[in-house]
C-alpha positions in Angstrom: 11.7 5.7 2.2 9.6 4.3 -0.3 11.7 4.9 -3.2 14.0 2.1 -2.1 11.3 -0.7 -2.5 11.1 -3.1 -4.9 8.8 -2.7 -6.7 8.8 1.3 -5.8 6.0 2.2 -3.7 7.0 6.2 -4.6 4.4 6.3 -7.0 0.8 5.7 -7.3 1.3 2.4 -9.9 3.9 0.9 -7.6 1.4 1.6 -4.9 -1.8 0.2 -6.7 0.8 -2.8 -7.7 1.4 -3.8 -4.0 -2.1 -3.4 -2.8 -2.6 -6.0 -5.6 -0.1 -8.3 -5.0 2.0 -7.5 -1.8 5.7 -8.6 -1.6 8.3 -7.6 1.2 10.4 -4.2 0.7 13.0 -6.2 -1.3 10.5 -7.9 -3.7 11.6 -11.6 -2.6 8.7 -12.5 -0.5 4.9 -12.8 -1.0 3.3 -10.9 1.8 -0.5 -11.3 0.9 -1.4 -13.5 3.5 -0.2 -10.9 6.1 -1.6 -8.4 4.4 -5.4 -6.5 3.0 -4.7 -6.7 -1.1 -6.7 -8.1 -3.8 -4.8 -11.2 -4.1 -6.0 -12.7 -0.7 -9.2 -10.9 -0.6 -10.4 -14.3 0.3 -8.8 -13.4 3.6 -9.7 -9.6 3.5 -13.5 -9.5 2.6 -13.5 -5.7 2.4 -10.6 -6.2 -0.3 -13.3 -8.5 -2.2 -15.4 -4.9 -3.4 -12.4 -2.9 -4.1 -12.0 -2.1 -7.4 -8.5 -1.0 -9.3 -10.0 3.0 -8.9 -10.7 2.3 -5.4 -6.4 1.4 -5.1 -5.7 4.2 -7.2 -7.3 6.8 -4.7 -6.2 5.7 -1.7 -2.5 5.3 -3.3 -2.6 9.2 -3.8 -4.3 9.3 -0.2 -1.2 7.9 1.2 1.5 9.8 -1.3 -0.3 13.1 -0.5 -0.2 12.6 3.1 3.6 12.1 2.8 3.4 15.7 1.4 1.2 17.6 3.8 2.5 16.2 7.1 5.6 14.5 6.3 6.7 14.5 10.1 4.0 12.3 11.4 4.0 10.0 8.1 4.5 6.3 8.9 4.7 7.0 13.0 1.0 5.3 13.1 -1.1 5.8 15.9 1.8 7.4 17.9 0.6 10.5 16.7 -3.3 10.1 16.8 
């Protein structure tokens, strides 16, 4: 659910927000050094050329794919 994140993740901003800053689904915890976003892009070279457009489309990349095949959302290479 990503409604239930804090931040929300249910909508392209909250989306764009975390791949900027990631924090853990409550909000309490920085998670950037676990994880691609533009604040450790010193850690994630491809997340040094990203720009905020570049976030924006691949936040409605993952929102639509919770639309179109909701039953293999999230199960990651289980279904691949």
């Amino acid at each position: 659910e990503l409604q239930g994140g804090l931040p929300t993740r249910a909508t392209v901003e909250g989306i764009v927000n975390f791949l900027n800053a990631p924090v853990t689904y409550d909000g309490l915890k920085d998670v950037s050094e676990t994880h691609p976003s533009i604040k450790s892009a010193d850690l994630f070279p491809k997340m040094r050329s990203m720009k905020q457009q570049d976030l924006v489309d691949i936040s409605m990349y993952i929102l639509y794919q919770n639309f179109t095949i909701p039953e293999k959302w999230g199960g990651g290479k289980q279904y691949y």
